[in-house]
N, C-alpha and C positions, 0 to 999 in steps of 0.2 A: 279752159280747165279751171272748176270751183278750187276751192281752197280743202275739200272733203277728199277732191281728188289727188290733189296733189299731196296731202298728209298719207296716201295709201302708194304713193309711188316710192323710186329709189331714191329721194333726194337725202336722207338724213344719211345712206350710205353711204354716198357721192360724196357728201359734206365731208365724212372722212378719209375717205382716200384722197378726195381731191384736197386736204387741206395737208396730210403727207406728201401729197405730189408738188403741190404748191411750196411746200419747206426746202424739199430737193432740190426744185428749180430756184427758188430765191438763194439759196446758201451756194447752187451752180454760180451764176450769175454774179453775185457780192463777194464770190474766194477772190475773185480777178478788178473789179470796179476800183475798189479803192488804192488800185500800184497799179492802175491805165499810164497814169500818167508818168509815174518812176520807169514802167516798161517804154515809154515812148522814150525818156531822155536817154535809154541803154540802147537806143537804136541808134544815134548819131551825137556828132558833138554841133548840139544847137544851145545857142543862148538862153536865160531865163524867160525871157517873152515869144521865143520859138515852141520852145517847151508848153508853156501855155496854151501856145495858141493850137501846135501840133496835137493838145491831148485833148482841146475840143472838139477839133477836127474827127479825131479817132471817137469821141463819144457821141456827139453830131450824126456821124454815116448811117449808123443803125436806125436812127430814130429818126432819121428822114429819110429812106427808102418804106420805113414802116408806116409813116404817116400814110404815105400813097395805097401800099398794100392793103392796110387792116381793113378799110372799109369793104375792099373786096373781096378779102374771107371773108366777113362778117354776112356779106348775101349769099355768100355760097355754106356760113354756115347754117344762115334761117333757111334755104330749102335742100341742107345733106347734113344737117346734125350737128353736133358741137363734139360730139367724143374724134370724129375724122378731123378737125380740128389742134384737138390734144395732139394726136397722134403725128400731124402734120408739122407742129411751132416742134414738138421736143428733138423728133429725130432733126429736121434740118437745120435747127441748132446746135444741136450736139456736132453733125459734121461741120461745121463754117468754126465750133470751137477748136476744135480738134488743129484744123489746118491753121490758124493763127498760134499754134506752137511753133512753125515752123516758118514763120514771117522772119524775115533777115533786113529789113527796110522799112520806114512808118507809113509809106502807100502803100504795101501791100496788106498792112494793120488795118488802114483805112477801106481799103477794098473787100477784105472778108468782114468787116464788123459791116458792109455796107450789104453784103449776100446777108449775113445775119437777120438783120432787117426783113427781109424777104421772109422767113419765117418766124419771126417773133409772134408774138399772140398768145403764151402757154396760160399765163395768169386771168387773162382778159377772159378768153374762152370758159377757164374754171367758172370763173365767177358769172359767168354767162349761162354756162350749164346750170349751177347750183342757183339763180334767179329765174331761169325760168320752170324749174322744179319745184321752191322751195316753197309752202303756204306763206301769201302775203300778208300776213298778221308776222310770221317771222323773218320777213325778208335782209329787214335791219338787222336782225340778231346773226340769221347765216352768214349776209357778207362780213359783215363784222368778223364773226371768226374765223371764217375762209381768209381775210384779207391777213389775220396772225401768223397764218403757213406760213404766207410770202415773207410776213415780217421777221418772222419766225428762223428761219432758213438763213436772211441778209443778217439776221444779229449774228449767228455762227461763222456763219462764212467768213466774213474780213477777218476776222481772229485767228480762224483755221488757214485763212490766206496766208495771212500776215505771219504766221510759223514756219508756213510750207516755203514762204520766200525768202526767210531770213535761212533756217536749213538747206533751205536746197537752191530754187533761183522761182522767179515770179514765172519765169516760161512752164515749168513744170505744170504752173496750176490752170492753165488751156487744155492740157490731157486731162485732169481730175476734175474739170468742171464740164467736158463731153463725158465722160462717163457716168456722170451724176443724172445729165438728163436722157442719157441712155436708161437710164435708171427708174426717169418719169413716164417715158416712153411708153416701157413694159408694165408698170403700175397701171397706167391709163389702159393697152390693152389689157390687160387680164382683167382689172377688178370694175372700172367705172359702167355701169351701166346705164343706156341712154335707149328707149325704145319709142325711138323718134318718130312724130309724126307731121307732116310740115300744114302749118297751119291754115287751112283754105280763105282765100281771100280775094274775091270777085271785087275787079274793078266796075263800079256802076256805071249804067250812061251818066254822065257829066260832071262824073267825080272829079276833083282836081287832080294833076298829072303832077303837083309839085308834091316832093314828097313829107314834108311836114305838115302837111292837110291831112295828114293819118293819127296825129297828136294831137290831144285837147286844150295843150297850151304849148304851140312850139317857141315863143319864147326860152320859156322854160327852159326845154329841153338846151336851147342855143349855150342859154348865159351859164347852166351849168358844164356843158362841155367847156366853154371857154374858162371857166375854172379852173376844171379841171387841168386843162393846159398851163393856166399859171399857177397854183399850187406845187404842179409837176415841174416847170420851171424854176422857181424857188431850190428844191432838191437839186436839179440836174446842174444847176449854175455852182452848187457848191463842189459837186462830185469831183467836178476836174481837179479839182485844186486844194482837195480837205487834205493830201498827204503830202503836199508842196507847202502848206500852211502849216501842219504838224512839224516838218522838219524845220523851218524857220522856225519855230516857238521853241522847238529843242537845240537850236547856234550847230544846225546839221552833224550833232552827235547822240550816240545812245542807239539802241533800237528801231529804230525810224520806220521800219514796216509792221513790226510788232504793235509800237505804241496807234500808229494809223490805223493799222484794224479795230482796236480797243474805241477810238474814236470812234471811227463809222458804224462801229456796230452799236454803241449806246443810246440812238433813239429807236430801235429795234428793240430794248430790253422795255422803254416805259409805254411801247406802242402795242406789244404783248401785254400789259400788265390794262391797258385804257381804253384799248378798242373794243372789245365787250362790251365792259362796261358802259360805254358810251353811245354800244350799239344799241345795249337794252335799254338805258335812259331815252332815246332817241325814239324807241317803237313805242314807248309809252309818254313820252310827254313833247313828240316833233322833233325833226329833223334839224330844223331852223334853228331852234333854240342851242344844239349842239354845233354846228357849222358858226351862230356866232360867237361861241367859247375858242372854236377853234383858232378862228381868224385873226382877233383878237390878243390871243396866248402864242401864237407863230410870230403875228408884230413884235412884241413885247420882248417875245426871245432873241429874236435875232438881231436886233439893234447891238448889242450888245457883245455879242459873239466879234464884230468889227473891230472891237476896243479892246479885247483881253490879251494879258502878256505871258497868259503861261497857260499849259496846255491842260493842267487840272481845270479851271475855270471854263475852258471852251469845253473838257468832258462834262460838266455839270451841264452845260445850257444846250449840249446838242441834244444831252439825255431828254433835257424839257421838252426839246423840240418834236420829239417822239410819240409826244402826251398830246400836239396839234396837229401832228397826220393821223392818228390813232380818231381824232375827231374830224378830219374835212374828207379823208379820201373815202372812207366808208359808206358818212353820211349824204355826199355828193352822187354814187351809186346807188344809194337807195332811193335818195330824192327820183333820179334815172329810171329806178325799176317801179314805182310807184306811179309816175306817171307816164308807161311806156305800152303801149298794145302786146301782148303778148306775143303775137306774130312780128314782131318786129327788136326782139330782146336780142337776137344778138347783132342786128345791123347795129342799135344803140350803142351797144359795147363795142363794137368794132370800130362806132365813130369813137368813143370814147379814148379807147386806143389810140384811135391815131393821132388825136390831141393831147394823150397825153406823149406821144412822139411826141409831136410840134415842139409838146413844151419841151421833152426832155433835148431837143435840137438845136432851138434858141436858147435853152439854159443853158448850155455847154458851153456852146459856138461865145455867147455874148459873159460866161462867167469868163471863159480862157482869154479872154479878149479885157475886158474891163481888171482883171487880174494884171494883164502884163500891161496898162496903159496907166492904171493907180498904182492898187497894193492889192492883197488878197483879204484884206480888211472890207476894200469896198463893197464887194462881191455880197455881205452878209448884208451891207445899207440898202443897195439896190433891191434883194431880196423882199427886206421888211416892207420897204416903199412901195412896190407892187400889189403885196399882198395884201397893203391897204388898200389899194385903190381897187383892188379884186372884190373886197366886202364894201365898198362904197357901191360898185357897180351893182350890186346882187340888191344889195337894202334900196335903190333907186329904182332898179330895174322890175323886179319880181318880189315885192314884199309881201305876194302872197305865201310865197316860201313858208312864211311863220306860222299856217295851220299847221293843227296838233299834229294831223296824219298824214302832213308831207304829201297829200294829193292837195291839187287845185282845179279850177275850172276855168274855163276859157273867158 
């Protein structure tokens, strides 16, 4: 499909429901993320390295059951559509939420956030759906603003969490966050439309059988997944442990689920305000050049986040850090959709996905863990250290990256 054809299809409509649907599901999702781990230490009387390790555990399950799945929706979304998809992650999410109000023990936390998994995918697929619609002269501009729903949604959420739990109790917000993606559910069916055709693709005599022989640089395609994974690990290694570190900064008085929302949601607020922008700087002057602002500005920030003594100063630098996802998760997907065969967009994403499991599995698993063995200080070093050695690997590996239009050649 030209780019003639695709500016006469439904994608700019998709754009906006699915960027409402994507708000739903992110503010589903983040009411509950940032008090995983306050709800885990209300399950039993475990020590502070219990606690830790138990609430990576609980964030872990998901995102390694989904690692294994995603790729296999993602074949079955490239030959039955992306909208049966949608429809797939939000309902069987919503029920695995629902049932974790009624957890009485932290393996049975562990065991529904692990069905979870099983159907996660809601965001991947949007963004799946809206790159393989969207004219690729705009492809950086859509995902860019598709990706603000998600962000969009997680800035509200831990705020709204964080009330709902200080008023009422944090179980409550398992039922308000199945009913939100009930919510996406019914958006996806009624409004999204997808008049799917799966793409005809004859294996030749002596084509190669491996599946990156279908890519012009599967490099590429590699060291950006594996990115993706650690960027996503960076985030997932702090999850467990941003409202275990909020309440130490506050000597465990005050607020303490209020002020964590407040937190979590503040690189949500500059990641709405930079991804745009950054998408449209990106479609016009490379990919590259934005991914190494981003790289670069996530180091820089989070070094420092380790050392501060008060929880104003961690709000200013998490805000920053909002301003460096707003530039790498975007433009890491677009680089993706740029050099991706059209017939093969949503397996991409669905590997995509499962890497950024991976990452979000060992960020957990090795934040909860490195938490209870240092401090929750370290958790922000180890962080920055990565994610240099992430933009070392990319600028050695593939520095053709730094064409204008983010394609390359083999």
């Amino acid at each position: 499909m030209d780019d003639a054809e695709r500016e006469r299809g439904p994608w700019h409509r998709n754009l906006i429901v699915l960027w409402f649907c994507t708000f739903v599901a992110g503010m589903a999702f983040s009411e509950i993320m940032p008090f995983l781990s306050l709800f885990v230490s209300q399950l039993g009387d475990f020590t502070k390295a219990q606690v830790t390790f138990y609430s990576g555990l609980a964030f872990a399950a998901d995102y390694a059951v989904s690692a294994i799945s995603a790729p296999l929706w993602g074949i079955i979304a490239d030959k039955k559509g992306r909208k049966i998809m949608l429809l797939r992650a939000s309902l069987g999410m919503a029920v695995a939420m629902a049932l974790m109000g009624f957890v009485t023990n932290v393996w049975q936390l562990v065991a529904l956030r692990a069905l979870q998994g099983v159907f996660a995918g809601f965001i991947s697929n949007a963004q799946a759906l809206v790159a393989s619609q969207a004219p690729r002269k705009y492809s950086g501009r859509a995902l860019s603003t598709l990706i603000t729903g998600a962000v969009s949604g997680q800035l509200f959420g831990p705020v709204i969490g964080g009330f709902l739990a200080q008023l009422f109790s944090i179980r409550n917000t398992f039922f308000i966050t199945a009913g939100l993606l009930m919510l996406a559910f019914l958006l996806s069916l009624i409004f999204v439309q997808e008049h799917f055709k799966p793409v005809e693709h004859h294996r030749q005599p002596g084509d190669s059988r491996n599946p990156l022989a279908a890519f012009q640089n599967p490099k590429l395609i590699i060291v950006m997944l594996c990115s993706t994974a650690i960027v996503q690990f960076g985030n997932a290694s702090i999850a467990p442990i941003i409202s275990l570190y909020v309440r130490e900064l506050m000597h465990y008085r005050g607020p303490i689920t209020v002020v964590a929302g407040i937190i979590a949601a503040l690189p949500g607020i500059s990641n709405i305000i930079s991804a745009p922008r950054l998408g449209r700087y990106g479609d016009h002057h490379g990919s590259g050049r934005v991914l190494l602002f981003g790289y670069i500005f996530a180091v820089v920030m989070y070094f420092p986040q380790g050392i501060v003594t008060s929880v104003i100063a961690l709000g200013i630098l998490r805000f920053a850090i909002g301003i460096s996802d707003g530039a790498l998760y975007p433009e890491i997907q677009t680089v993706l959709t740029k050099n991706t065969p059209v017939h093969l967009t949503s397996t991409v994403f669905s590997y995509n996905q499962s890497f950024q499991a991976i990452g979000n599995m060992f960020g957990a698993l090795l934040g909860g863990l490195v938490a209870g063995w240092f401090n929750y200080n370290a958790v922000f070093i180890m962080t920055a250290v990565l994610l240099l050695i992430n933009l070392v690997m990319i600028l050695w590996l593939v520095p053709e990256i730094w064409k204008k239009d983010g394609r390359t050649t083999a």
